[in-house]
N, C-alpha and C positions, 0 to 999 in steps of 0.2 A: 460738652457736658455729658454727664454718663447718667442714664437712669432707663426704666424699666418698658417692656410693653405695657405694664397693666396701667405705668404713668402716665403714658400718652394717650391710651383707652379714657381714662379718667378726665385728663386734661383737657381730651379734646371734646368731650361727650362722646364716644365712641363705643364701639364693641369690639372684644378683643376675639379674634379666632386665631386659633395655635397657641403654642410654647407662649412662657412668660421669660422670655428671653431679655439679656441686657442689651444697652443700646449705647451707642455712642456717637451723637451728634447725628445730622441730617444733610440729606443731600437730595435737590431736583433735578441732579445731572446722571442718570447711569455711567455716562462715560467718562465720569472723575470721581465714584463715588468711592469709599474706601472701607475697604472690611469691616463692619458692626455698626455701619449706620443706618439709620431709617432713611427708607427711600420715598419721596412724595411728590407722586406725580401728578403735576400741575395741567389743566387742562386750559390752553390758549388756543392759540394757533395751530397746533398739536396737541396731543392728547398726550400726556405723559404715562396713562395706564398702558399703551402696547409697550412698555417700556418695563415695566414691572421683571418680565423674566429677563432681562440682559443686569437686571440690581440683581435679586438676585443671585445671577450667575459669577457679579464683580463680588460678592459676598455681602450683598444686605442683610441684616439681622432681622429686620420688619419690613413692610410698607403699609403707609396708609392708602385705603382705596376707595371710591365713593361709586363704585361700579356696582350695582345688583346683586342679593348673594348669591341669585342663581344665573349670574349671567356665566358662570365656570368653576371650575373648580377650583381653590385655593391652595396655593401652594406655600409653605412657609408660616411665618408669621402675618399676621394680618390684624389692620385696625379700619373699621370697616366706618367712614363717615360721609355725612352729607356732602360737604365739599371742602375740597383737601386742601386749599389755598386756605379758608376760614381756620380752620382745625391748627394749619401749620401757623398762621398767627396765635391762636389760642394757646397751644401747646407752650410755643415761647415766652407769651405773657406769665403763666404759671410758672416757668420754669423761672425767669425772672426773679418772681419771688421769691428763690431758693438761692439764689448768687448773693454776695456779699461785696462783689467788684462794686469799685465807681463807674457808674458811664456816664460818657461826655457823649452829648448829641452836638453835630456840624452842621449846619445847612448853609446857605449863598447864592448867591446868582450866579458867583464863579468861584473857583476858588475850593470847593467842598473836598474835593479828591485829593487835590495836592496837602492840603490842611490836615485831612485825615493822614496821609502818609508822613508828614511830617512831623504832628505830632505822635504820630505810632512810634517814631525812632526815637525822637527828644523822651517822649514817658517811657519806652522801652530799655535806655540807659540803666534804668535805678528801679522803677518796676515790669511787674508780669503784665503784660500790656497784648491784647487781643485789639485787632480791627477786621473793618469790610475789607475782601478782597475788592480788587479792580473798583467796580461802583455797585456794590451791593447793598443801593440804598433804598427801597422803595418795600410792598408788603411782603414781596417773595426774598429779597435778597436781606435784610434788614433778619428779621427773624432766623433763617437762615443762621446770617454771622453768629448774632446769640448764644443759639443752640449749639456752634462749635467749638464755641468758647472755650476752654482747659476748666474744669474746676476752681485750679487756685490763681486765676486771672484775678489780679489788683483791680486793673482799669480797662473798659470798653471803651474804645474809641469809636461811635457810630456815626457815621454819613448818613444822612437823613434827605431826601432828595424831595423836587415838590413840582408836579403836574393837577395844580388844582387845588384848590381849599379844603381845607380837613384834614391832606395825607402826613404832613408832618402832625399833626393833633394824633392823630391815629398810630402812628409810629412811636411818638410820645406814649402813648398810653401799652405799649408793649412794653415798650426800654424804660421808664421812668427815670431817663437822667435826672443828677441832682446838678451837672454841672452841662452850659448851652454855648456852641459858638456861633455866632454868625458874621459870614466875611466879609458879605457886600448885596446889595440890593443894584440889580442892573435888568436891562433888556434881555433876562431869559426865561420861555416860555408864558411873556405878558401876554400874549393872544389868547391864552387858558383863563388866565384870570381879569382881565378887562384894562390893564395898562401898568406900569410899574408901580402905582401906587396898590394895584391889587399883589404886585408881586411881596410889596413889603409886608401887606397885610399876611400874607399867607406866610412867611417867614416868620414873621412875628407869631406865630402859634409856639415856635418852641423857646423863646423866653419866657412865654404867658405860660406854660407846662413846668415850669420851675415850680420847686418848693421855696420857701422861703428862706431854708439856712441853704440853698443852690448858688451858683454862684454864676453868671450871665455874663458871658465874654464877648465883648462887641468892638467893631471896628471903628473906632476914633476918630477916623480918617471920611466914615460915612455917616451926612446928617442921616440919611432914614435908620441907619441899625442906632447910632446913639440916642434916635429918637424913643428905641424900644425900651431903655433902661426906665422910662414911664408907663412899662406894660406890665414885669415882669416883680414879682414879693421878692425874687431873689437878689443877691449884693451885685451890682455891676462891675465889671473890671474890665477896664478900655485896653486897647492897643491899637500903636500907629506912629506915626510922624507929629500927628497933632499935638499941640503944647497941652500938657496936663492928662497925655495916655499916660496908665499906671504902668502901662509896659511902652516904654517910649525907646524908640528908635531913630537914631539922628547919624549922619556921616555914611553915607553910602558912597558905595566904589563899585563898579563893574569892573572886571578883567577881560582880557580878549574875546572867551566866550558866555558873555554877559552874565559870568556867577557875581551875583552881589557879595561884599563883604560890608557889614553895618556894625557900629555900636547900639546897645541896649543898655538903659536901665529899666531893673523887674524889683516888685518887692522884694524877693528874695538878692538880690546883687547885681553888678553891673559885668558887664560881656562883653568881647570882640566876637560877635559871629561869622562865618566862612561858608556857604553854602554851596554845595556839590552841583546845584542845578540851577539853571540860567534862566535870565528875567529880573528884572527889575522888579515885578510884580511878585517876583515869589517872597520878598522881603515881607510885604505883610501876611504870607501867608504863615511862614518863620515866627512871626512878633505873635500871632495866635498863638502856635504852637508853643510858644517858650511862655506865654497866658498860663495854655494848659498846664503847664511845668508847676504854676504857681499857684495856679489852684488846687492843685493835687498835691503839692507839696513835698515834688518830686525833687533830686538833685539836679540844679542849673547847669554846674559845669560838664556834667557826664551831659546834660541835652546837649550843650551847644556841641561838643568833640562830639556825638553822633551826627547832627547837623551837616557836619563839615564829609560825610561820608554817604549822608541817604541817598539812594536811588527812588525816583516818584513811580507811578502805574504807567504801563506804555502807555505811549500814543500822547503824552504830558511835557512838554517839552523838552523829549529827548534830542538833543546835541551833538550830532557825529560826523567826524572828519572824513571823508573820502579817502580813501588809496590815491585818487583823481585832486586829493587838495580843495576839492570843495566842501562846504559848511553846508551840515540839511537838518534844520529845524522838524521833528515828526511832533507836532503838536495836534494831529489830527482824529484826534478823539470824541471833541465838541465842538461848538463853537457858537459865540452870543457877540454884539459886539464890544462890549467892554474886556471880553479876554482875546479879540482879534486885536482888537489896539495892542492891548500889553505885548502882544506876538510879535507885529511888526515893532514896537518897540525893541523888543529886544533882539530881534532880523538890524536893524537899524546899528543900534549900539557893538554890533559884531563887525570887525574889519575887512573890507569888501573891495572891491572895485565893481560890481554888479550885485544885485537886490532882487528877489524874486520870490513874492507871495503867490503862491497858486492855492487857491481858494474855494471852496464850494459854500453851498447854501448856506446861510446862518436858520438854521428853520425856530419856527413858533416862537417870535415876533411879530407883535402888533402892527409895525409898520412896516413890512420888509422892503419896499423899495425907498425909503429915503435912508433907511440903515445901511443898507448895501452900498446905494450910489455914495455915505456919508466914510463908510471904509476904502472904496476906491478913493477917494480926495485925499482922507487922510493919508494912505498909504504915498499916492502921487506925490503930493507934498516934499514927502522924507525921500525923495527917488526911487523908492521902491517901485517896480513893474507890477504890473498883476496880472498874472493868467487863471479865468473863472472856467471853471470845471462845469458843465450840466446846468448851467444857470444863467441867466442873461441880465440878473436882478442890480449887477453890480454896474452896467453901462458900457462894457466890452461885448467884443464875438464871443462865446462861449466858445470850448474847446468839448466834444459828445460825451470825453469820458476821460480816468485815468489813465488809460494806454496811448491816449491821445495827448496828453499834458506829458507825458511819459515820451516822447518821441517830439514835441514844442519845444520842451527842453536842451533836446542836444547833449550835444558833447560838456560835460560839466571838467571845471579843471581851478586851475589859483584861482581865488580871486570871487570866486562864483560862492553865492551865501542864496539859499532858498526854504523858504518855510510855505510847509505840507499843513492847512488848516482847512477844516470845514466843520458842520454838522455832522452827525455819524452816516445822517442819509445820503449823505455826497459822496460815500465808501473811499476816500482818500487814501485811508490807510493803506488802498493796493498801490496805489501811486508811491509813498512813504516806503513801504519794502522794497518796493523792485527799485529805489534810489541806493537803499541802504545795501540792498544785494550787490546794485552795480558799482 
């Protein structure tokens, strides 16, 4: 989105020092930030303000700053406010109301990232279609996407992520989707909210955030999200396997490396889909996205021939063949246990003579040790091995780290199929590269 200093002085309650220079979008990263955007340095862990002169110097057009006016001198543009995280939500609320795009708000227990990337490609077909990078969903990254938006974006597709009650409400109240998915209610981060039924409550804020002519896409497949269709003013439209989703999906196939092929009926027509990416689980995340197709009233057939081509966000179940002939699952991005199951599933469903889950923590879970010990049985079951990374929670020896699961390993070669999964805190993903490099 392109607009002024004196907008974001205004928008944000601010004061403006310097040029009333133009701007173009926002960025809290100096080191991917791109000529004429506003830079806004977020203070966490780090303080984004010593950061100010390397924007700058990548070519920032502004920054916002909530540092003193006398704690230095000013260089450039400047929008001087209380605190810069508040402000960058402000900013995109206002600006918000200057777009004319549809947005579609995502949220789930699993499922948000790939849904988002899928329907990014399906709506990207036939319209101007903007989403979150990677997982840009919470108050920094959400607002963010927004603001980078192109002007003549048709449709925002936002990921809306949830660490506690209110933050989808609040995200809601930035983005005002008219149209809401949600993909599933399961064991992710119940220990914030007091058990899954807290999760679904807390989900359940962005159908409740609907308007009434909105349209509320829920998973058919799940009683708690079909339960929300009795929360939300706006129209429900199901998708799933279940009898009587209005986007119903029936005939599934997996091929060597578990890409599903399914039949669809959508209001809009019926389909052969072909999906690029493996899992059996990505099928519902597809029957969302081809939802979205129909509530936008986007062209079906360009979705599904996109479909048949997406690549998802790293570390999502990427799929890769070895030089050595072995198969290596990098799904090591998150992990809850309902999308560990789908993992080994689809580890399962791939052609093998050997099985190999190396695993770290599922974090913030209300019960982590019967979850755990409940993914070791499962996985057991199906033959799958498991070697636990930094964790003991699952009923094996742990292995201290990556380099150490990285060398348990071995010589990989035919035959050998292994998926790379944890929480992000398990850092698996070094484990995941150094397989892919070797």
């Amino acid at each position: 989105m392109r607009f002024r200093a004196h907008d974001v002085a205004h928008d944000c309650g601010g004061r403006l020092v310097g040029p009333d220079v133009e701007i173009d979008g926002v960025s809290f990263d100096s080191r991917t930030l791109r000529p004429g955007q506003l830079f806004v340095p977020i203070v966490d862990q780090r303080d984004g303000h010593d950061f100010v002169d390397a924007a700058l110097d990548a070519g920032a057009a502004a920054y916002l700053t909530s540092r003193p006016a006398g704690s230095g001198p000013r260089r450039g543009t400047a929008v001087e406010v209380d605190d810069t995280l508040a402000a960058l939500m402000r900013l995109a609320t206002a600006r918000r109301a200057h777009s004319t795009a549809q947005v579609i708000g995502i949220t789930g227990s699993v499922g948000k990232t790939s849904t988002k990337d899928l329907a990014w490609a399906a709506l990207g077909a036939s319209r101007r279609t903007w989403a979150n990078e990677r997982s840009f969903n919470n108050d920094q990254g959400l607002p963010t996407t927004l603001l980078n938006a192109p002007d003549d974006t048709d449709v925002m597709v936002l990921e809306m992520g949830m660490r506690g009650f209110g933050e989808i409400t609040r995200l809601c109240g930035i983005a005002r989707p008219s149209i809401g998915v949600v993909t599933r209610v399961a064991e992710a981060h119940s220990d914030r909210v007091g058990g899954i039924d807290g999760v679904a409550r807390a989900k359940s804020e962005l159908p409740r955030a609907l308007p009434a002519d909105g349209v509320a896409i829920l998973n058919g497949d799940d009683p708690r999200v079909v339960a929300m269709a009795a929360l939300t003013e706006a129209r429900p439209l199901t998708y799933g396997e279940s009898d009587g989703a209005d986007v119903h999906v029936t005939s599934v196939v997996l091929d060597h490396l578990a890409r599903p092929t399914f039949a669809v009926t959508t209001p809009l027509g019926d389909a052969l889909v072909k999906l690029a990416v493996s899992g059996r689980h990505m099928v519902s995340n597809a029957a969302a996205a081809l939802a979205c197709v129909c509530a936008v009233g986007a062209d079906l057939d360009a979705a599904v021939e996109a479909l048949a081509e997406v690549r998802l966000t790293a570390m999502r179940m990427d799929v890769v063949r070895l030089r050595s002939g072995a198969t290596v699952i990098d799904d090591s991005y998150n992990a809850n246990p309902t999308s560990m199951r789908a993992a080994i599933d689809a580890l399962v469903a791939m052609p093998a003579t050997r099985r190999i889950a190396v695993v770290g923590v599922m974090a913030e879970i209300i019960e982590p040790e019967r979850e755990h010990r409940g993914i070791h049985a499962y996985a057991a079951a199906r033959g799958v091995e498991v070697l636990a990374v930094g964790t003991d929670l699952y009923g094996v020896t742990p292995l201290p780290d990556p380099d150490a699961a990285r060398e348990a390993l071995g010589s990989l070669g035919e035959g050998d199929a292994v998926l790379v999964k944890g929480s992000r805190v398990a850092g698996l993903d070094r484990l995941a590269a150094a397989l892919l490099d070797g």
